[in-house]
N, CA, C and O atoms as a MOPAC input file, in Angstrom:
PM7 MOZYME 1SCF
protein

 N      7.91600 1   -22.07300 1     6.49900 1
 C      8.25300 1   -22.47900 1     5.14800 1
 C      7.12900 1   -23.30600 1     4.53900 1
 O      6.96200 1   -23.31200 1     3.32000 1
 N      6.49500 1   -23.87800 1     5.21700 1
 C      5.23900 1   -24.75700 1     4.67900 1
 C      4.05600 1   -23.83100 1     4.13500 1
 O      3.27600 1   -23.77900 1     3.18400 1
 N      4.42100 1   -23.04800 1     5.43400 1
 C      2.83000 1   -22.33700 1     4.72300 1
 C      3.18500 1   -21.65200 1     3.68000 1
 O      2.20500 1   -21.64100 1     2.93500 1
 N      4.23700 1   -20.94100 1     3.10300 1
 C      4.85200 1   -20.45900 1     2.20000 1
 C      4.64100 1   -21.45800 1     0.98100 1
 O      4.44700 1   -21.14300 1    -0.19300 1
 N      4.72400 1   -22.77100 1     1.53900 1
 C      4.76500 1   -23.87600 1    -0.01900 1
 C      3.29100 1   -24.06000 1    -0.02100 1
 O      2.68400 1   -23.87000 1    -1.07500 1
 N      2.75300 1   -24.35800 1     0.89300 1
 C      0.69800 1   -24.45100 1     0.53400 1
 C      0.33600 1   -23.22500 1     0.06700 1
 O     -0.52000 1   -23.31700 1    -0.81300 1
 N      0.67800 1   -22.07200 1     0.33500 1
 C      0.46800 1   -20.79800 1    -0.32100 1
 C      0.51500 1   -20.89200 1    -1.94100 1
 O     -0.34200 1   -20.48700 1    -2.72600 1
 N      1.69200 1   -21.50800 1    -2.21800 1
 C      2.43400 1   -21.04600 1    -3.40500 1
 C      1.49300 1   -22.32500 1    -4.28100 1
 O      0.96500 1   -22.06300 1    -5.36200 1
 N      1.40500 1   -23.45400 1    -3.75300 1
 C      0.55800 1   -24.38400 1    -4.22800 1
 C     -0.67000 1   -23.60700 1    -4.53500 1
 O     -0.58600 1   -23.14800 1    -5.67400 1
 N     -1.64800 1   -23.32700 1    -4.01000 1
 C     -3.03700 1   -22.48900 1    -4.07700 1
 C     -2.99900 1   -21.49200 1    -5.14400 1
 O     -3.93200 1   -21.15500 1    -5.87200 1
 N     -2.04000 1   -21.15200 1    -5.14200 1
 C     -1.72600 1   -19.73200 1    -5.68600 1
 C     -1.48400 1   -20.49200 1    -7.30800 1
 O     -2.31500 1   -20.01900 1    -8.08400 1
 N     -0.73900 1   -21.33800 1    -7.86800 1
 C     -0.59900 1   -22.19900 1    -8.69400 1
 C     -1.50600 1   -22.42600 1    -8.99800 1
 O     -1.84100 1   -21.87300 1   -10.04500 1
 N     -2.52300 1   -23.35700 1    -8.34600 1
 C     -3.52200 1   -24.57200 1    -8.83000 1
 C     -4.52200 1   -23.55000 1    -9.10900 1
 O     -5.25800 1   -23.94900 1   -10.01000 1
 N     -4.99900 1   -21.80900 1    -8.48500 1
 C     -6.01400 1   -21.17200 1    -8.88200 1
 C     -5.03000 1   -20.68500 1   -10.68300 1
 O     -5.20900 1   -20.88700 1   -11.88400 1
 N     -4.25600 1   -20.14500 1   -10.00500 1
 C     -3.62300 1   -19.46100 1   -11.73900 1
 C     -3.91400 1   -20.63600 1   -12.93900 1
 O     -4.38400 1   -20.25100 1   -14.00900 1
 N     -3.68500 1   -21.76200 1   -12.77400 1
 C     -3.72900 1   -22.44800 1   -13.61600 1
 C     -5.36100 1   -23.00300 1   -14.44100 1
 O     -5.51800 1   -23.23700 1   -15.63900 1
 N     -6.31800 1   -23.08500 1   -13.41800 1
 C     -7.49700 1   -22.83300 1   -13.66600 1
 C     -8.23400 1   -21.75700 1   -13.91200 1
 O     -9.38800 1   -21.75200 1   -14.33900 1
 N     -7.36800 1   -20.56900 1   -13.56300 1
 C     -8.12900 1   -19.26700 1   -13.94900 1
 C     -7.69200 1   -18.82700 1   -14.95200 1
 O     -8.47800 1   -18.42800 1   -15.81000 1
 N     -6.24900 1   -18.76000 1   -15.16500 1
 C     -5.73000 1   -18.02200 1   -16.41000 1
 C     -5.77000 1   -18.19000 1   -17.51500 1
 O     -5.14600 1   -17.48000 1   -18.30300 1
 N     -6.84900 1   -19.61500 1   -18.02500 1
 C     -7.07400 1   -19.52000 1   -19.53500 1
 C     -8.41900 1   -19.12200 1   -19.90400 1
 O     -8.78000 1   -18.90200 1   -21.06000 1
 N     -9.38300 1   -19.01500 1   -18.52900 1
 C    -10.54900 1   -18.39500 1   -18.97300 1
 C    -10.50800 1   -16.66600 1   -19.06200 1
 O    -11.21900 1   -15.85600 1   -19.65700 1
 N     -9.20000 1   -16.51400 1   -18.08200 1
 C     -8.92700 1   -15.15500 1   -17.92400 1
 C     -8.71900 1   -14.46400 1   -19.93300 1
 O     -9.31100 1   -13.65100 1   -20.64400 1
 N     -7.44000 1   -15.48600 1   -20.09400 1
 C     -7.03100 1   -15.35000 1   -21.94400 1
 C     -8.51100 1   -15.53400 1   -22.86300 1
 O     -8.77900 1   -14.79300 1   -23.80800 1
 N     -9.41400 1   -16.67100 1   -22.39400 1
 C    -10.18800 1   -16.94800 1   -23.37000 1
 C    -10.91900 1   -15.46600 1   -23.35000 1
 O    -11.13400 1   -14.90900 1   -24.42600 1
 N    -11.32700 1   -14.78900 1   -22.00500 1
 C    -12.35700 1   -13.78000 1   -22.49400 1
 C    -11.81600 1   -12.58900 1   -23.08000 1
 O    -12.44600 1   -11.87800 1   -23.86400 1
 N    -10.16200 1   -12.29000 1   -22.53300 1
 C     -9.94600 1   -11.13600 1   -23.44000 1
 C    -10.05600 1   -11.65800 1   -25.18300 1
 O    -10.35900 1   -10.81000 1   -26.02300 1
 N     -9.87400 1   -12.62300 1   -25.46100 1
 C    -10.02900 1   -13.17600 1   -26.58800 1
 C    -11.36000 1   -12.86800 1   -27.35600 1
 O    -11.63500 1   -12.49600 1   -28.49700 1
 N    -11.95000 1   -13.13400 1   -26.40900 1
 C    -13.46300 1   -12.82700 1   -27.17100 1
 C    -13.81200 1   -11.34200 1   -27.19600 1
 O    -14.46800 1   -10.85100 1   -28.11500 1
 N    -13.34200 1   -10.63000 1   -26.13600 1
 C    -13.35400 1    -9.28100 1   -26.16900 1
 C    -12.44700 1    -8.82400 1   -27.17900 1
 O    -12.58000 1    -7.67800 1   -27.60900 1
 N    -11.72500 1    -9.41900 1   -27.52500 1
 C    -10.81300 1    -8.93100 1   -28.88000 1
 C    -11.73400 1    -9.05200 1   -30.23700 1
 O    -11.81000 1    -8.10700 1   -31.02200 1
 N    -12.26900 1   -10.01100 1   -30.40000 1
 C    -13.12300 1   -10.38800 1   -31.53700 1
 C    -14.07000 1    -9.80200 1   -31.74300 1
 O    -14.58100 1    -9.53000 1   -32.82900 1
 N    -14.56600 1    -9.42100 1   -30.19000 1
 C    -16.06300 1    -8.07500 1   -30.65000 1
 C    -15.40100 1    -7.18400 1   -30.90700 1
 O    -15.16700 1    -7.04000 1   -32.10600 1
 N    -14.99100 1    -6.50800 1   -30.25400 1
 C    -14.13900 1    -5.05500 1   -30.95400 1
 C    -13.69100 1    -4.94800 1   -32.08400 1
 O    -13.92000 1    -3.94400 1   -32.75800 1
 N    -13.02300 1    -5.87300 1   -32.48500 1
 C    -12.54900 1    -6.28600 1   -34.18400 1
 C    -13.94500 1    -6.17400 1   -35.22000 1
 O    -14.06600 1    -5.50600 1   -36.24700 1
 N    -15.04600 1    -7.18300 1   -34.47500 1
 C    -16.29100 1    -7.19600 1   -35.58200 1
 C    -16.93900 1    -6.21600 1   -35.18300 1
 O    -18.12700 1    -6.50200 1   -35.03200 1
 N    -16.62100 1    -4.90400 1   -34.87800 1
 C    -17.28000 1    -4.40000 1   -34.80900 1
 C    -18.79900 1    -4.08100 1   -33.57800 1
 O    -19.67100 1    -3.21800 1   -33.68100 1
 N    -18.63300 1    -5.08400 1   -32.56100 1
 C    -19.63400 1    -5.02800 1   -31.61400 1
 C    -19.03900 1    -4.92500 1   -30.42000 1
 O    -18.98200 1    -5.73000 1   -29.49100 1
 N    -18.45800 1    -3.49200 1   -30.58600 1
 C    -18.11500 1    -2.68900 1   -29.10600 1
 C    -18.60800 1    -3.21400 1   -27.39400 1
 O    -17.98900 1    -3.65400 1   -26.42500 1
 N    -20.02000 1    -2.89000 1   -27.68000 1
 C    -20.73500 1    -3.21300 1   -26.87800 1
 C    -20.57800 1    -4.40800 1   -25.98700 1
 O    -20.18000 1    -4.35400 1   -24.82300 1
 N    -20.87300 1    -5.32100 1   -26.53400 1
 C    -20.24200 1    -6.83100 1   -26.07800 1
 C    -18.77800 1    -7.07200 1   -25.43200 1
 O    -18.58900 1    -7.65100 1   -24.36200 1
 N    -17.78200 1    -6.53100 1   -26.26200 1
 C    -16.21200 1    -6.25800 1   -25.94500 1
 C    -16.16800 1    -5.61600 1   -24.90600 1
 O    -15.73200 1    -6.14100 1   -23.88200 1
 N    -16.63000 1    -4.27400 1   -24.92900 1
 C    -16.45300 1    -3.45700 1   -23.45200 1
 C    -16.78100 1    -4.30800 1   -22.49600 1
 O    -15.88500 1    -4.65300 1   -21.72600 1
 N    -18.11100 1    -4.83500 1   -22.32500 1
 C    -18.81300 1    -5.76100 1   -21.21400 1
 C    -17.73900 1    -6.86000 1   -20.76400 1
 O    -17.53300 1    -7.10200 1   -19.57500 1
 N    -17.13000 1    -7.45000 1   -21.71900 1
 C    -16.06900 1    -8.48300 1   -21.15400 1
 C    -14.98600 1    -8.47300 1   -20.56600 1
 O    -14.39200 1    -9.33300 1   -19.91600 1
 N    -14.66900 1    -7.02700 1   -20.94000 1
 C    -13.41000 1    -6.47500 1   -20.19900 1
 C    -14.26400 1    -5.98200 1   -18.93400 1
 O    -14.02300 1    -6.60600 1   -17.90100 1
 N    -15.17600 1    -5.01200 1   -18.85100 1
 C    -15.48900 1    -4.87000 1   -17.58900 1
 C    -15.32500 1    -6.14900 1   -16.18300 1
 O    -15.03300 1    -6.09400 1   -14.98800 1
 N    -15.70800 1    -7.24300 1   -17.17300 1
 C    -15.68500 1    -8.35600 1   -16.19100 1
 C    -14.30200 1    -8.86500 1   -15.52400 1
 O    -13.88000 1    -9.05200 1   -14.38300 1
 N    -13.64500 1    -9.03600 1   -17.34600 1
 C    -12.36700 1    -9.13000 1   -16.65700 1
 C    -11.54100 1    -8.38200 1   -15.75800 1
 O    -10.39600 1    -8.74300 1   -15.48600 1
 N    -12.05100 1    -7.39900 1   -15.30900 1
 C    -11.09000 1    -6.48300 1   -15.11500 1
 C    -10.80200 1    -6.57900 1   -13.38800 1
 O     -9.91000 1    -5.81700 1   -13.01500 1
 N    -11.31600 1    -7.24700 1   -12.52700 1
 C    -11.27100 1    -7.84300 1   -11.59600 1
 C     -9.93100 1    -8.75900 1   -11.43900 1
 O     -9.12400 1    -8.75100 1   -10.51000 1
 N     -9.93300 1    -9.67500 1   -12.80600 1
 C     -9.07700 1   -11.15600 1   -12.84000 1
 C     -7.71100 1   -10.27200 1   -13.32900 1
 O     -6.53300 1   -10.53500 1   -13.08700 1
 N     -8.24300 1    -9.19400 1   -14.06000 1
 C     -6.53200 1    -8.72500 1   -14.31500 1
 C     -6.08300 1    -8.03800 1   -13.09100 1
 O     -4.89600 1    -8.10000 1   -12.77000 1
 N     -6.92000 1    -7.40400 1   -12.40200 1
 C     -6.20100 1    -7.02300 1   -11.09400 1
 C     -5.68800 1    -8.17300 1   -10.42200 1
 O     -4.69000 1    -7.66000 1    -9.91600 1
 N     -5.66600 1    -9.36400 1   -10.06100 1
 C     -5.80800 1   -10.44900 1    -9.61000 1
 C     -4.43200 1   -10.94500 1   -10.33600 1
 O     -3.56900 1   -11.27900 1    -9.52400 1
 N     -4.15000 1   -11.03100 1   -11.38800 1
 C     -3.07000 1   -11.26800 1   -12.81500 1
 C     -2.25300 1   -10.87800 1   -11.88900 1
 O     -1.49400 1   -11.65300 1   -11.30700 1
 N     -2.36300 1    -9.08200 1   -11.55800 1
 C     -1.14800 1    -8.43600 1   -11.62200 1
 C     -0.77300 1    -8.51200 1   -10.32100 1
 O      0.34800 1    -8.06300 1   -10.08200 1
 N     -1.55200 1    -9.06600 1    -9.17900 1
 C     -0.56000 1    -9.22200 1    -7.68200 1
 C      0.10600 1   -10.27600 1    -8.08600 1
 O      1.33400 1   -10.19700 1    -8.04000 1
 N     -0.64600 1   -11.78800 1    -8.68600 1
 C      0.09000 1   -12.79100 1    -8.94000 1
 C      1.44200 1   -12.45500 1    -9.40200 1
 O      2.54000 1   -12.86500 1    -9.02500 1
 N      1.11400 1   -11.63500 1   -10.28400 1
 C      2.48000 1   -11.53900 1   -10.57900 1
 C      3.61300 1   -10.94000 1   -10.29800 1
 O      4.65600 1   -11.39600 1   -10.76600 1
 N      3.62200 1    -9.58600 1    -9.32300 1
 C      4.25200 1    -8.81900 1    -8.51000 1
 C      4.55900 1    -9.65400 1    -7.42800 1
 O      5.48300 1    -9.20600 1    -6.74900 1
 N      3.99000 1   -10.95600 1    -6.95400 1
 C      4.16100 1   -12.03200 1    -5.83200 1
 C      5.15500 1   -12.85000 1    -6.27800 1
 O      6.06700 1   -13.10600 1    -5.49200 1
 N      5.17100 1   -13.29300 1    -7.32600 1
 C      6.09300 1   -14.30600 1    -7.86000 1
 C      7.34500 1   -14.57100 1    -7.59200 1
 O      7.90800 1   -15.66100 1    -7.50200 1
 N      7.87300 1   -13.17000 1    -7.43200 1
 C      9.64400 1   -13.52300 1    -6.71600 1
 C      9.66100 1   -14.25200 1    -5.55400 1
 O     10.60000 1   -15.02500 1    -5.36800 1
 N      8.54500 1   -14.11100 1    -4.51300 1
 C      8.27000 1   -14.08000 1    -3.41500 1
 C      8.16000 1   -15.78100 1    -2.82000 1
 O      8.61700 1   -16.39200 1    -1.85400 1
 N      7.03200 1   -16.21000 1    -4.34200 1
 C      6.61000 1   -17.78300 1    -3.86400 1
 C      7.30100 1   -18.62200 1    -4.80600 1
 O      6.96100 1   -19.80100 1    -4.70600 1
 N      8.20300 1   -18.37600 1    -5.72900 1
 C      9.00400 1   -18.97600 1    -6.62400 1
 C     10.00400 1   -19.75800 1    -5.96800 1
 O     10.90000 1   -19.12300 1    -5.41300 1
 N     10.03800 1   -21.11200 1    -5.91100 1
 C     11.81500 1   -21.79200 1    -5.57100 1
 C     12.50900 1   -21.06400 1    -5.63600 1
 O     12.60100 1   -20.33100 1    -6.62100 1
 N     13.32800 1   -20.98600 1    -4.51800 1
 C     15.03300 1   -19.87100 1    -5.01100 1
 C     15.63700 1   -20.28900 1    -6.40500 1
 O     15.55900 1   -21.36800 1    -6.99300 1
 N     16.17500 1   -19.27900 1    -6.70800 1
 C     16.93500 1   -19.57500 1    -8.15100 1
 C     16.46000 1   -19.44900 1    -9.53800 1
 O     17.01300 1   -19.31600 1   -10.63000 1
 N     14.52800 1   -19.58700 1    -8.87700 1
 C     13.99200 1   -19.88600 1   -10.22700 1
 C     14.34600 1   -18.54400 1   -11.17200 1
 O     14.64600 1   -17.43400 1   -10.73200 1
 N     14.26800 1   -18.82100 1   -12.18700 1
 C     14.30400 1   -17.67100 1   -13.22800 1
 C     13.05900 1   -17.05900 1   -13.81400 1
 O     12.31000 1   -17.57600 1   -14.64300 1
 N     12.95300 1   -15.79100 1   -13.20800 1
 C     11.71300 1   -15.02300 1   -13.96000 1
 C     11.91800 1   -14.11400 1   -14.62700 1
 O     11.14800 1   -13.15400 1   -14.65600 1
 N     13.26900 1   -14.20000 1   -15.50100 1
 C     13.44200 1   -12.93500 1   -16.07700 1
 C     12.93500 1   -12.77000 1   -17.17500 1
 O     12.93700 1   -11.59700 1   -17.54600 1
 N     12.48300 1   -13.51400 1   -17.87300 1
 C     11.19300 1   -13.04100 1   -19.08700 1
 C     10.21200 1   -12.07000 1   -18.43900 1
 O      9.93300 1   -10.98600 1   -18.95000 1
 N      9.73700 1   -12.48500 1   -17.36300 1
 C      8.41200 1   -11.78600 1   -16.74200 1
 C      8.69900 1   -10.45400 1   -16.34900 1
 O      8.01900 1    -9.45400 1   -16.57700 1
 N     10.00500 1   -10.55800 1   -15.60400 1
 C     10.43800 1    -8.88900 1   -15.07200 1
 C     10.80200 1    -8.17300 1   -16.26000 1
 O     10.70700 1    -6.94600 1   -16.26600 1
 N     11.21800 1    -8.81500 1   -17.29200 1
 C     11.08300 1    -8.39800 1   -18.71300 1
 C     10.48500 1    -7.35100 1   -19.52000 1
 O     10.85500 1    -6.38800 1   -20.19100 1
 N      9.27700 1    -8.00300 1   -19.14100 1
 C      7.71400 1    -7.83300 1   -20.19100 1
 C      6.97000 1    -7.55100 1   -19.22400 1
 O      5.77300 1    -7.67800 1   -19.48400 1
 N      7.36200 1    -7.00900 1   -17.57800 1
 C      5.98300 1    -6.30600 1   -16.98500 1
 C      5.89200 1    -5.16300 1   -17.32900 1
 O      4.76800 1    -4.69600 1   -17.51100 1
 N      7.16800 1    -4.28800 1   -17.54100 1
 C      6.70300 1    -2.72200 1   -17.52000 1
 C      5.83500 1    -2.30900 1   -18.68500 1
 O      5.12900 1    -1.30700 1   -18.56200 1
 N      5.83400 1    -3.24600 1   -20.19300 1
 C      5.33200 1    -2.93000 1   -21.27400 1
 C      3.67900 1    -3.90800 1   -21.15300 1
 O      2.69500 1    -3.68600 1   -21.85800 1
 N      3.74900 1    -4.62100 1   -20.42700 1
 C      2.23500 1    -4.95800 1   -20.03800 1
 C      1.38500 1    -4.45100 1   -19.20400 1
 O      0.15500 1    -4.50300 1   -19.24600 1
 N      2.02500 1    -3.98900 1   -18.48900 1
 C      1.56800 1    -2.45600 1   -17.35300 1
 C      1.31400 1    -1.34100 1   -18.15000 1
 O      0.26600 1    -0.74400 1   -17.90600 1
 N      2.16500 1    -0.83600 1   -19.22000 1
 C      1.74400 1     0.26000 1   -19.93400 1
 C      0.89100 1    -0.14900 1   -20.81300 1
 O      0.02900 1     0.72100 1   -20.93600 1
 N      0.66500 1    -1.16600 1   -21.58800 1
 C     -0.81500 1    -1.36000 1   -22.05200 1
 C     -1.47000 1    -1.85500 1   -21.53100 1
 O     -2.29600 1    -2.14200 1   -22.39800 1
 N     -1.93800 1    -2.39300 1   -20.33000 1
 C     -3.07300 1    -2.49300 1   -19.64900 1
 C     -3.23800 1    -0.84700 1   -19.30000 1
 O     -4.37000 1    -0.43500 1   -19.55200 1
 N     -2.68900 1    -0.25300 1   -18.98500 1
 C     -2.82400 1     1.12900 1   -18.76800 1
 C     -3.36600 1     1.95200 1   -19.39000 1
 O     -4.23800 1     2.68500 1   -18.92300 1
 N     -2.81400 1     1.99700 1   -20.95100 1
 C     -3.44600 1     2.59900 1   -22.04100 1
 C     -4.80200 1     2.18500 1   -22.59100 1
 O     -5.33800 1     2.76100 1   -23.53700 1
 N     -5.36200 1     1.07400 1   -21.89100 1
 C     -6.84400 1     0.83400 1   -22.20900 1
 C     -7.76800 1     1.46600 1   -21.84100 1
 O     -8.66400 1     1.68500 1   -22.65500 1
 N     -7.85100 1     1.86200 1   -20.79900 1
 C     -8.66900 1     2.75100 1   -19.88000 1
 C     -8.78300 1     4.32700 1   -21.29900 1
 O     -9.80300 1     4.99700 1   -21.46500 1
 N     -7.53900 1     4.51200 1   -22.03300 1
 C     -7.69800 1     6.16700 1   -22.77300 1
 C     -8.36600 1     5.52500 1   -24.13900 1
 O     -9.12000 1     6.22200 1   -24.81800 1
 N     -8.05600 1     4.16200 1   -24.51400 1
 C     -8.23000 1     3.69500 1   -25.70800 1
 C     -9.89000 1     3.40000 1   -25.70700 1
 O    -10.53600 1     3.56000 1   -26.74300 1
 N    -10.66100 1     2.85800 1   -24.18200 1
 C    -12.03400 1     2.96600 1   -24.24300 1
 C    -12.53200 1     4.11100 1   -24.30100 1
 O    -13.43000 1     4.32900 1   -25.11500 1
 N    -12.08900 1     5.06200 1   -23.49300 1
 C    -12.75700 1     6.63400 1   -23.41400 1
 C    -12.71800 1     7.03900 1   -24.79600 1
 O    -13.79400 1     7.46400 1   -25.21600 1
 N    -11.08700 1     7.00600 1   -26.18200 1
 C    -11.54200 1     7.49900 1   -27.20900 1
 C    -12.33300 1     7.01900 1   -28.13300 1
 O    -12.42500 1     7.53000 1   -29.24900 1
 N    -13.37400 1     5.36700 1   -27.52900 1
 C    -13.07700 1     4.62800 1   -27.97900 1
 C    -12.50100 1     4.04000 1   -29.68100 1
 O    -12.93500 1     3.93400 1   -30.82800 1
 N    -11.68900 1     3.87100 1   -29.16300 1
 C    -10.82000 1     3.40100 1   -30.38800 1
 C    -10.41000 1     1.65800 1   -30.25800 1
 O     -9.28100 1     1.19100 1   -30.10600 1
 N    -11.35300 1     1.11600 1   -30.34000 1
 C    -11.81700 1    -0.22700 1   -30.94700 1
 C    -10.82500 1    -1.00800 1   -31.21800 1
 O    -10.53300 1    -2.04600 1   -30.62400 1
 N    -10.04200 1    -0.31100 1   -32.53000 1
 C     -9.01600 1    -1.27600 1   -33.20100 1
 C     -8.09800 1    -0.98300 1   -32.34800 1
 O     -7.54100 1    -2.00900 1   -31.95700 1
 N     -7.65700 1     0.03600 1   -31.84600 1
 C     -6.35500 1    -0.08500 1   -31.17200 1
 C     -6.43200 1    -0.96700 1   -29.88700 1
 O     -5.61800 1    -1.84900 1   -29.61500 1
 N     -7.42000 1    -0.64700 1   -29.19600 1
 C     -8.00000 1    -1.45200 1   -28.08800 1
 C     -7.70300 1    -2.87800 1   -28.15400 1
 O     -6.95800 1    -3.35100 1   -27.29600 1
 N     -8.41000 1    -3.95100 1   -29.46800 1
 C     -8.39000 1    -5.08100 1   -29.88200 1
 C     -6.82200 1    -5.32500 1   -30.24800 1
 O     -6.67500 1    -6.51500 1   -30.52900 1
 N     -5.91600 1    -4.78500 1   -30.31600 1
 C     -4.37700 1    -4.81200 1   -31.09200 1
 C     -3.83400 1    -4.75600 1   -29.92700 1
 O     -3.09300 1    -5.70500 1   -29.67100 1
 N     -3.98700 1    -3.71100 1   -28.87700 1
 C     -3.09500 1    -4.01000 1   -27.66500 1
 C     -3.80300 1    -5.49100 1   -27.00300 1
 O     -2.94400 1    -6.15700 1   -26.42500 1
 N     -4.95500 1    -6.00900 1   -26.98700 1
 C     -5.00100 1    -6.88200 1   -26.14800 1
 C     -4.76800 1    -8.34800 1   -26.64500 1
 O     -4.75900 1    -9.43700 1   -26.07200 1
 N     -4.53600 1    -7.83900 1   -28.26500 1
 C     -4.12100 1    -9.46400 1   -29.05500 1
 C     -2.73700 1    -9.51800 1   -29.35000 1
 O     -2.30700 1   -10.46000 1   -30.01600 1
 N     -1.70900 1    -8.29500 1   -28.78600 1
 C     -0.40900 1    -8.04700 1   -29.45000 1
 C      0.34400 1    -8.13000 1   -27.75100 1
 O      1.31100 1    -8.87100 1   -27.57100 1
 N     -0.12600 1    -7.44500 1   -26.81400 1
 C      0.33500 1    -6.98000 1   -25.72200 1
 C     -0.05700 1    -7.19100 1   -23.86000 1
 O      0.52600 1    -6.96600 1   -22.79900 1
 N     -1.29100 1    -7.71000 1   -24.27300 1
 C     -1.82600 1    -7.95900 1   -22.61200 1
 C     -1.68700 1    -9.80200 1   -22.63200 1
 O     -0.90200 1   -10.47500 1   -21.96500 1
 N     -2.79500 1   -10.32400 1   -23.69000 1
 C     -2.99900 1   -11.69900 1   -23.97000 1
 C     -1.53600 1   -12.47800 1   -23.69400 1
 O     -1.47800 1   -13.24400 1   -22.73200 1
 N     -0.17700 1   -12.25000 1   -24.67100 1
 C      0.27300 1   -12.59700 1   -24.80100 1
 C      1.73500 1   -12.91500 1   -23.69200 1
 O      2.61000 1   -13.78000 1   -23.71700 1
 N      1.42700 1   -11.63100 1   -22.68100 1
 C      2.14800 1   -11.92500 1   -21.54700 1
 C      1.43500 1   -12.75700 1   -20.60800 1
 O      2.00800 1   -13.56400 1   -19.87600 1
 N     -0.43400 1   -12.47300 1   -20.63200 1
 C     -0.70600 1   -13.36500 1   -19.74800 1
 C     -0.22700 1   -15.05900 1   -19.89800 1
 O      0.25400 1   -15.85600 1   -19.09300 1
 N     -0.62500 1   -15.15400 1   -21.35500 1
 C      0.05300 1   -16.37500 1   -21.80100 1
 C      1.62000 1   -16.72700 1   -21.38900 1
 O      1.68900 1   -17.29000 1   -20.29600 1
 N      2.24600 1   -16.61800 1   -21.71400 1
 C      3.56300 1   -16.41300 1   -21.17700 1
 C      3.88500 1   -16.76300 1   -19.68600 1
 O      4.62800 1   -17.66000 1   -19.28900 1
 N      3.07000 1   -15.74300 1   -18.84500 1
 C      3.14300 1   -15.78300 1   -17.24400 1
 C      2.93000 1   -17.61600 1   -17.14300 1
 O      3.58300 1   -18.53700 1   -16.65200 1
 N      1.42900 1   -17.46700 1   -18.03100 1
 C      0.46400 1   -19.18800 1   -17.26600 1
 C      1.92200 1   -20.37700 1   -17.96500 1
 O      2.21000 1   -21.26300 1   -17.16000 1
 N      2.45100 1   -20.39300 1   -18.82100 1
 C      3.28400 1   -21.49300 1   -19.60900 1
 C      4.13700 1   -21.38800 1   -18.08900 1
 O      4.28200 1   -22.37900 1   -17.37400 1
 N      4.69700 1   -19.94600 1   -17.71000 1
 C      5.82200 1   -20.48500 1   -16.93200 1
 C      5.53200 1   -21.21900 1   -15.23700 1
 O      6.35900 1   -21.77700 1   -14.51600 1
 N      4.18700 1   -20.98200 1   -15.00100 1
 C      3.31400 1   -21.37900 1   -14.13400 1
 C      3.48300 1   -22.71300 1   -14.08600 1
 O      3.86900 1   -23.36500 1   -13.11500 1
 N      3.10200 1   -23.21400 1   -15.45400 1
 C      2.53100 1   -24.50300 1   -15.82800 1
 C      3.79700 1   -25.76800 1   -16.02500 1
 O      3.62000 1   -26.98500 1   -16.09000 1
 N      5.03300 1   -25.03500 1   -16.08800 1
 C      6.41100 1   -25.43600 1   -16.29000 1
 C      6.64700 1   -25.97000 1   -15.00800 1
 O      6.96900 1   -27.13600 1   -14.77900 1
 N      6.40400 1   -24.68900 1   -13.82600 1
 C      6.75200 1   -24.89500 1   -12.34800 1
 C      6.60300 1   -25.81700 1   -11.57900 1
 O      7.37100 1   -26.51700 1   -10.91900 1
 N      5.03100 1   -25.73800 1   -11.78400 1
 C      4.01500 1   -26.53800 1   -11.41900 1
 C      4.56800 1   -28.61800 1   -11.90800 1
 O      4.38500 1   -29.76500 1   -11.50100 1
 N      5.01800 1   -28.13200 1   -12.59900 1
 C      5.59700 1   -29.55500 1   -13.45700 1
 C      6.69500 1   -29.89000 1   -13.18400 1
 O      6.86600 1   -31.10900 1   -13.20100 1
 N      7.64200 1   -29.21100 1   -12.89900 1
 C      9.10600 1   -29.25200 1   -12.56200 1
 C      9.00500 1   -29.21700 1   -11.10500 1
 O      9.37900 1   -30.24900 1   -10.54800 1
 N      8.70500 1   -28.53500 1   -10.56800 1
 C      8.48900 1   -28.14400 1    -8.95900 1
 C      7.04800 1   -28.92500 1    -7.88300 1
 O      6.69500 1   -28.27800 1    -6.89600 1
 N      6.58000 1   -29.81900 1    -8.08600 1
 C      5.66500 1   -30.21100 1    -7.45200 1
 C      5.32700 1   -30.00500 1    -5.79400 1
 O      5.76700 1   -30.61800 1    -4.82100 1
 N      4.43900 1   -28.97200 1    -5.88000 1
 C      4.41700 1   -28.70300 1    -4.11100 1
 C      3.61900 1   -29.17800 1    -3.54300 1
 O      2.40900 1   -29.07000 1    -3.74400 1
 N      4.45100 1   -30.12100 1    -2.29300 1
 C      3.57900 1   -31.30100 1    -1.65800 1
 C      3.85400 1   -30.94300 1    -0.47900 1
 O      5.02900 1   -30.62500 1    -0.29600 1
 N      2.90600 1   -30.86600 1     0.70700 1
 C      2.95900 1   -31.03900 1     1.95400 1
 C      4.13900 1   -31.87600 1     2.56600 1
 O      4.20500 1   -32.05400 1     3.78200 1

């Protein structure tokens, strides 16, 4: 059970430091695509695209390292429609289609990651995991 709570600690204290640089760059990758400088946008997602794999065990883990009881039903919510647009990016670069690209990731990816980190950040606050 301990290592389960130092796990879940680690697992916390990285999400919480990673997941707003994770938001800040799709952010900026939203803004090139919007102004028009593809180029730049693609490159940032390429990068990110590591941290969203990374996003999405975190978050498929969560039942797992969550206090009993906790409630994640926003998240089990809003994965299948954040799964299908992270999904649809991959067809939206190939046609590239820019604006749609920039709309799913300011309407549909961003905003669950956001979401996930608040309820992180709640946990983390409510739940303090101490040795």
């Amino acid at each position: 059970m301990e290592d389960n709570k130092t796990l879940s600690a680690e697992i916390f204290e990285t999400a919480m430091e990673y997941l707003p640089v994770l938001i800040n760059g799709l952010e900026q990758a939203s803004g090139y695509l919007q102004r028009d400088e593809p180029a730049k946008g693609f490159q940032i997602l390429g990068e990110a695209s590591d941290g969203l794999m990374w996003f999405s065990q975190v978050v498929q883990g969560l039942p797992v390292i969550l206090p009993q009881g906790e409630n994640t039903t926003d998240i089990r919510d809003n994965w299948q429609p954040y799964s299908a647009a992270l999904e649809s990016t991959l067809a939206l670069i190939e046609k590239n289609d820019t604006t749609a690209l920039a709309n799913t990731l300011e309407n549909e990816i961003i905003p669950f990651i956001r979401m996930v980190y608040g309820k992180i950040g709640n946990l983390q606050t409510a739940n303090p995991y101490t040795m």
